[in-house]
N, C-alpha and C positions, 0 to 999 in steps of 0.2 A: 423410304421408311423401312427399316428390318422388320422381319416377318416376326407374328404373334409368337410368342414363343409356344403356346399349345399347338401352334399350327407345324412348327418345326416338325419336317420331314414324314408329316400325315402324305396321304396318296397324292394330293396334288406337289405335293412341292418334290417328291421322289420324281412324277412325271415331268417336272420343271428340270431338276436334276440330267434326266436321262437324254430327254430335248435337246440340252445344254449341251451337254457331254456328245451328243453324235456330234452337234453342230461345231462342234470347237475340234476333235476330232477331222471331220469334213475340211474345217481349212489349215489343217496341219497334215494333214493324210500324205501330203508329198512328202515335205520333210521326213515324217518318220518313216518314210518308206525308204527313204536316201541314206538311212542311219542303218537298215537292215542287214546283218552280215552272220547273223546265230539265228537258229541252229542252221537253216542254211542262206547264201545270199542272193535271194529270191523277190525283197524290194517288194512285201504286200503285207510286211505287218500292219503300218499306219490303217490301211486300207483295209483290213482280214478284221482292227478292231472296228473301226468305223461302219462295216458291216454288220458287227456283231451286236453293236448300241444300239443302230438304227433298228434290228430284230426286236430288242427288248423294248425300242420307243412303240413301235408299233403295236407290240402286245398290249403295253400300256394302254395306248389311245381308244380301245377294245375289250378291257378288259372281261372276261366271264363274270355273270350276274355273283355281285355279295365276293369278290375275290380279293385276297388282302395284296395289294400294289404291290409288296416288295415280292411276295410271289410271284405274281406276274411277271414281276424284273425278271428274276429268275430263270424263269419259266421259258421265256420269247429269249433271255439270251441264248438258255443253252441249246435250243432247238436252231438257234439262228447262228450259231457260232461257228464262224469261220477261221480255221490256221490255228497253229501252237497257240500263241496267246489269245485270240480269241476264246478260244475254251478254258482259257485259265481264267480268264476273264468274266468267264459264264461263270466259275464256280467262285469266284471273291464275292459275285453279288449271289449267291446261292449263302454265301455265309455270312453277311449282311442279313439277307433275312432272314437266317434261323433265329436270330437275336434280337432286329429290334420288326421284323412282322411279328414276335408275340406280346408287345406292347400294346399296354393300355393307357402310359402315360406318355409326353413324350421325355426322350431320353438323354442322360444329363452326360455330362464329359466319360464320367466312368464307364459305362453300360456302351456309348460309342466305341471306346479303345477298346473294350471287351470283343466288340460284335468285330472292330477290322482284328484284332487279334483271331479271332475264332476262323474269319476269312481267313487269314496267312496260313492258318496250319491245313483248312481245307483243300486252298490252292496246294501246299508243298505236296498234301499226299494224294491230290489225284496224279501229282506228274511220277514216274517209273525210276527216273533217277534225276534228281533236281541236281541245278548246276549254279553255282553263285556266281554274281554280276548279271542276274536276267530280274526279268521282273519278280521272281520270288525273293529275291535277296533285297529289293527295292518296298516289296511289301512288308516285310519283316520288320522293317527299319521302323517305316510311316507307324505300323500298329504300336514298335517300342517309342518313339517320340512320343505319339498322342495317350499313351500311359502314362508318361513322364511330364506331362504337360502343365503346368502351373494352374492351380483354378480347379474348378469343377462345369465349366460352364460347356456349352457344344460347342459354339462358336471358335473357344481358346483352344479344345482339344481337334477341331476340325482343322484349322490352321494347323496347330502342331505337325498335324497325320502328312497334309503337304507341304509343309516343309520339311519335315523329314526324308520324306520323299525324295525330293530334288537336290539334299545332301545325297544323299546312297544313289541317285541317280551319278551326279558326276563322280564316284567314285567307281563305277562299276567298269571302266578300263582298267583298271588296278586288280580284279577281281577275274577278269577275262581277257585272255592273250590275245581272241581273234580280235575281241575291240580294241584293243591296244593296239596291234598293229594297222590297222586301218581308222585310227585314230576318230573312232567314234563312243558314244555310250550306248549302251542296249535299247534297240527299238521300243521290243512291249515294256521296257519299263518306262521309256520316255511318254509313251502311252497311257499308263497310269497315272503318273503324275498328270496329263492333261484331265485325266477324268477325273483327279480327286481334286484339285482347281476349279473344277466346276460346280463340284459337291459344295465346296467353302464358297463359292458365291452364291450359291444357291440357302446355303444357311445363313449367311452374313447380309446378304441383299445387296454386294461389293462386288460390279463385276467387270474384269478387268478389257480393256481394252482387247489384249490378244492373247494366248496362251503360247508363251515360249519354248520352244524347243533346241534344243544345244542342237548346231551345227558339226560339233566337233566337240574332243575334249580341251579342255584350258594348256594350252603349252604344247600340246603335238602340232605339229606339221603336217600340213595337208599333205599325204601318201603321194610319190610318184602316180603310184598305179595301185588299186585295192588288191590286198593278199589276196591270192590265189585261195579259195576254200579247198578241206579235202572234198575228193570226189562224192562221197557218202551215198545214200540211197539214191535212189533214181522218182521214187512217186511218193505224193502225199496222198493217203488215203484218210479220209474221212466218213464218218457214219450213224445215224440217230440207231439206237440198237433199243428194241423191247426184249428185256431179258429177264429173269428172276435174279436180285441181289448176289446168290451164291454161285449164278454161273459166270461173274465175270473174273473173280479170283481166277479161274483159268483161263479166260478168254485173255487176260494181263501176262501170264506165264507166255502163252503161247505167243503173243504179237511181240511180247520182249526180246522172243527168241528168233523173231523175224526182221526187226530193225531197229529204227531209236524213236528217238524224240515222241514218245506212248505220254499221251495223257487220256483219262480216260472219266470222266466226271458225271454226277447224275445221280441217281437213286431210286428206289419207290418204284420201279421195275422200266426206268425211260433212262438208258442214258447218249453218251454222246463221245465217241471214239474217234481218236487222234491217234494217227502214226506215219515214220515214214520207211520206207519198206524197199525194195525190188524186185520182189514179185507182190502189185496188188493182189491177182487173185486167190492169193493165198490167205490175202489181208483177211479179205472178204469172205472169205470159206469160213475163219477162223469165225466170224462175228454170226454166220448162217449156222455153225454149230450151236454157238452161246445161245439164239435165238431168232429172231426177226429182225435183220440190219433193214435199212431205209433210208430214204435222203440222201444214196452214196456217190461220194467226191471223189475223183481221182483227178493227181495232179501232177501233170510230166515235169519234176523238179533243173532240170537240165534242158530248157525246151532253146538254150541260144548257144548250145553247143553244136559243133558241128558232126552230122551223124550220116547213115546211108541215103541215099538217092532215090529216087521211082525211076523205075525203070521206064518211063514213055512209052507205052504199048498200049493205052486208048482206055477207053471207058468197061469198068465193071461191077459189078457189084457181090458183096459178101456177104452172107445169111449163116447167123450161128444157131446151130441145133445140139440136140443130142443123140435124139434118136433116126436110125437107121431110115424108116419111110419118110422119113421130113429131107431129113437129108436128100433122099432120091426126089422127091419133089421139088425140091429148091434145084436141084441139078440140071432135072431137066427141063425147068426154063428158066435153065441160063447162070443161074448164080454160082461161086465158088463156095464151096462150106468150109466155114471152120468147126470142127466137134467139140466139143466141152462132154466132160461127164456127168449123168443126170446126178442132178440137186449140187453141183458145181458151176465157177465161172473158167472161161479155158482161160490160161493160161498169159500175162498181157505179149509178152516177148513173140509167142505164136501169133498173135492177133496182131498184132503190128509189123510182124514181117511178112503175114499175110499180104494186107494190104499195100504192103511195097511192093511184095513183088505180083500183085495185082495189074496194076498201070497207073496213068497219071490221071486219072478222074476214078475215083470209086467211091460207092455208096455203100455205106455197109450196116445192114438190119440186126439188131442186139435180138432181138426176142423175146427177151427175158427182161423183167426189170433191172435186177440183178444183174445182168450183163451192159448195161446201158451206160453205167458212168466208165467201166471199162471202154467200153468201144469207144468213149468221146478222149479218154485219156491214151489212147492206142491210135488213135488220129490224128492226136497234136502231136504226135510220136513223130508217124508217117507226113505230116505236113514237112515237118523241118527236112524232110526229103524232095519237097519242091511239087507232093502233087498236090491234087485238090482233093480234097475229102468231104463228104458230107454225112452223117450218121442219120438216120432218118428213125425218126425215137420210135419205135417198135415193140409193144412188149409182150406181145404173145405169134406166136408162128403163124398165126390164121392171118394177123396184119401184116407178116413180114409178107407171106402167101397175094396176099391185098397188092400191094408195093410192086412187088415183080410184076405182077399182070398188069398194070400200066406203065412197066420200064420201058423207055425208048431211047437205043440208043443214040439213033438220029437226032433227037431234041440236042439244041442246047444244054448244058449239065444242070445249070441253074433250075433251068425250067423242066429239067426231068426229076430231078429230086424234090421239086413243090410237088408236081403230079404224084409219085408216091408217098410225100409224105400227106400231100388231100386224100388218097385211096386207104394211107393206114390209119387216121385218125378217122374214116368216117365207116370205119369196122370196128363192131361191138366184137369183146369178147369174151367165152366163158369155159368154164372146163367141171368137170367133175371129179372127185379125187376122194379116195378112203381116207378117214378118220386114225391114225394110230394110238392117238392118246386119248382122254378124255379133255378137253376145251372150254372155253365161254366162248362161242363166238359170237357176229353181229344178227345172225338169224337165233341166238339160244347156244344153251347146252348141248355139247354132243360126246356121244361116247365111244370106244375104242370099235371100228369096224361099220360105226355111220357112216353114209354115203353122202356127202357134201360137194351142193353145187354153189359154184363163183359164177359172180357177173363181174367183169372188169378188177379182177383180184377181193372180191368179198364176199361173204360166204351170206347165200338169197335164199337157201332154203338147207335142209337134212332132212332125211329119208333112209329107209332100211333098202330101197329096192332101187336099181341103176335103173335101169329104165324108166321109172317114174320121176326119179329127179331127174336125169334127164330132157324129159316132157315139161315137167312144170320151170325149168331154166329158159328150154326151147320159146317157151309159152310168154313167159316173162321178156325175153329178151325181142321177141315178137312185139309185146303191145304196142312199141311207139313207133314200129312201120318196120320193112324190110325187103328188100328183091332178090336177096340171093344169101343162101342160107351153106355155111362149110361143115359139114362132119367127119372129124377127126378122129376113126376109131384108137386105140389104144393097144398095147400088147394086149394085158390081163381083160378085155374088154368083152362081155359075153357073147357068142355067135347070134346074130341075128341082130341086136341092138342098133344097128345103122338103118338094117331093114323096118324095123318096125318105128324108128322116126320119121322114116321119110313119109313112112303108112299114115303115121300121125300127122304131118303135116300137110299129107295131101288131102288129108279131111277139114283139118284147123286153115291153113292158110294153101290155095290151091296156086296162087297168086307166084307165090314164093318158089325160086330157083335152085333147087337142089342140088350140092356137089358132094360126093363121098370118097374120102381118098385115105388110103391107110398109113397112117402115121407111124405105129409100133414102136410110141413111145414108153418109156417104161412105168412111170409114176402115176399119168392121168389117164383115166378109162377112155375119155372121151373128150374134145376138142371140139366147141364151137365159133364159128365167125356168124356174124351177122351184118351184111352190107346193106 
């Protein structure tokens, strides 16, 4: 029975839609992963979109009280969006709902061809330099068919949108040399057509057997051998970025000037940054200027290339700091440093030949959030060199500190990197740090030269006086138990301040095991672990 037609494309039949769409995605995700040769041939489009749906099904399933469905589309793609076209992908249904989440009726042929038209142009201008024969040129088509559509009805102009589609799909060899020569059509577009397929059965109640994917184009010859790609960047960086609208016009200039394939989609101060690059940390810097990057990707784009060796010199492990007394502390039990500069990530090229010429077992502690997708994309680096690597997810010095003090190298490796990784996840930690602007944060407002204390990266209190937030983070980070307590004094940290917590603790918690060891780092006053 076709659906009511008032019921057309209300919140349920969007979440039918999305359902659909992962799951016809899900048994095509090979194929179009086999079609994969732009922008590079890396064989995880199918997959990067299939990732991305399932984000947006699941926002769905969940959605926030009173929240309008195709927002939520939205919303879970882009936060969930994996690879070049998944992010493109985040923003077609970003453009979808501009147009029919403000409906109160539902929407007739015209107002559909509007809403995929309004997508096309959203997708073309979050991408930096669009290239035809990819899914932009494939979107373009679908929105001008289902314009041109006979009728006025959804159903006529939904068909229209994919069939148009899987015209400009087999056309997109003609449109791009790399597909041509390796005699395929563009992945993310073949992607899209799966997912506007689903849309029309989901409007129609008509749904087909399987969702076809071209093998190849009509009349080429299966290739000897897939063209050789050029070389091009070396890493995919990806990133959720909190920023204000006006800082990403540069934060675009700048990544442009660093690699290609920049999409950058989002708005309302959340977005979600694409690029591929050869130095991530630079990616990364660029996104920690504009703002607050998160969720960061890095992906070794040449990871079946042949590259240098480990050198088999035995188990180590690697700890990234910035500053000076951390550094000597990690040193002297045991670990090699790599430096980074405060409120930077070091460098990926250093961090990965670190750990080559490390040995062939090494563990190595990020510290840093911000440091953490590097160090796992600086690993698959050093793998292809034949050691073993483990990253042991770390993100404050006090845990990396944790980690080392149950390293043994006699263990098995396996079984020494659980032991540090049980020792850093079961350290609380907290820091205190000056205010330079004024804020919202999750404790309140604060003002330039407040003294703001973190538990676990979020801000638990503000205060005019270090020592007192201090005490009351100490105090906090205490209620749900503790044996052994770390303080991390800081450069700018005032004389005495270690002394008079330990005063305080020995009155608050006698129990608790006191360690003080001078950090001289330069941004945070003060550095606590709590084990």
């Amino acid at each position: 029975m076709a659906l009511d037609e008032a019921a057309v494309l209300d919140g349920a039949a969007v979440r039918r839609w999305c359902r659909l769409a992962a799951e016809a995605l899900g048994r095509t995700r090979a194929e179009i992963d086999a079609l994969n040769v732009f922008p590079v041939p890396d064989g995880d489009t199918g997959t990067n979109l299939h990732l991305t749906v399932i984000a947006a099904a699941d926002a769905l399933d969940e959605p926030p009280g009173g929240a309008d469905p195709w927002r939520t589309l939205a919303q879970g793609a882009l936060l969930g969006a994996r690879g070049n076209s998944g992010v493109i992908l985040s923003q077609v249904f970003r453009g979808l709902a501009d147009v029919l989440g403000t409906l109160e009726a539902p929407p007739d042929g015209a107002v559909f061809a509007a809403a995929l038209d309004h997508a096309s142009v959203l997708a073309r201008g979050a991408v930096e330099h669009p290239v035809e024969g990819t899914i932009l040129t494939v979107l373009a088509e679908a929105a001008a068919a289902c314009a041109a559509a006979p009728g006025t009805g959804l159903p006529e102009a939904a068909r229209a949108a994919a069939a148009g589609a899987r015209q400009a799909l087999r056309r997109t060899p003609g449109q791009l040399d790399v597909l041509a020569r390796s005699g395929v059509v563009d992945a993310g577009a073949a992607g899209l057509c799966v997912v506007l397929d689903a849309l029309v059965a989901v409007i129609t109640d008509e749904y087909p057997e399987r969702y076809d994917v071209p093998p190849r184009t009509a009349g080429t010859p299966p290739p000897a051998g897939r063209a050789p790609a050029p070389q091009g960047f070396g890493y995919e960086v990806m990133y959720l970025l909190d920023a204000p609208d006006d800082a990403v016009h540069t934060l675009r200039e700048r990544l442009d000037g660093l690699g290609d394939s920049l999409v950058v989609v989002g708005g309302d101060g959340l977005w979600n940054v694409h690029v591929h690059v050869d130095d991530a940390g630079t990616a990364i810097e660029a996104g920690m200027a504009a703002g607050r990057p998160h969720r960061i990707r890095v992906t070794y784009l040449h990871a079946a290339e042949g590259g240098p060796h480990a050198p088999h010199t035995g188990r180590a492990v690697i700890a990234v700091t910035a500053a000076d007394g951390l550094a000597a502390l990690f040193e002297e039990s045991g670990a090699r440093v790599v430096r980074r500069e405060p409120g930077a990530v070091p460098p990926l090229a250093v961090l990965a030949e670190a750990i080559l010429a490390a040995g062939d077992e090494v563990a190595v502690l990020p510290n840093e959030p911000e440091v953490l997708a590097l160090a796992e994309a600086a690993a698959e680096r050093a793998r292809d060199g034949g050691a073993r690597i483990a990253v042991v997810p770390t993100k404050a010095s006090v845990q990396g500190m944790a980690a080392l003090a149950v390293h043994d190298p006699l263990r098995r490796f396996a079984e020494d990197v659980i032991e540090m990784t049980r020792a850093a996840g079961a350290t609380r930690f907290g820091h205190l740090e000056v205010a330079a602007q004024e804020a919202v944060t999750s404790a309140g407002l604060c003002q330039p030269g407040d003294v703001l204390g973190l538990i676990e990266g979020d801000v638990a209190t503000i205060g005019g006086d270090l020592a007192a937030v201090a005490r009351d983070v100490l105090d906090r980070m205490l209620s749900g138990g503790g044996e052994l307590v770390t303080l991390i004094p800081g450069r700018h940290a005032p004389p005495g301040l270690a002394a008079g917590l330990e005063e305080h603790l020995r009155r608050r918690r006698p129990d608790a095991e006191v360690g003080v060891y001078d950090g001289d780092q330069e941004r945070y006053p003060l550095l606590i672990g709590v084990e």
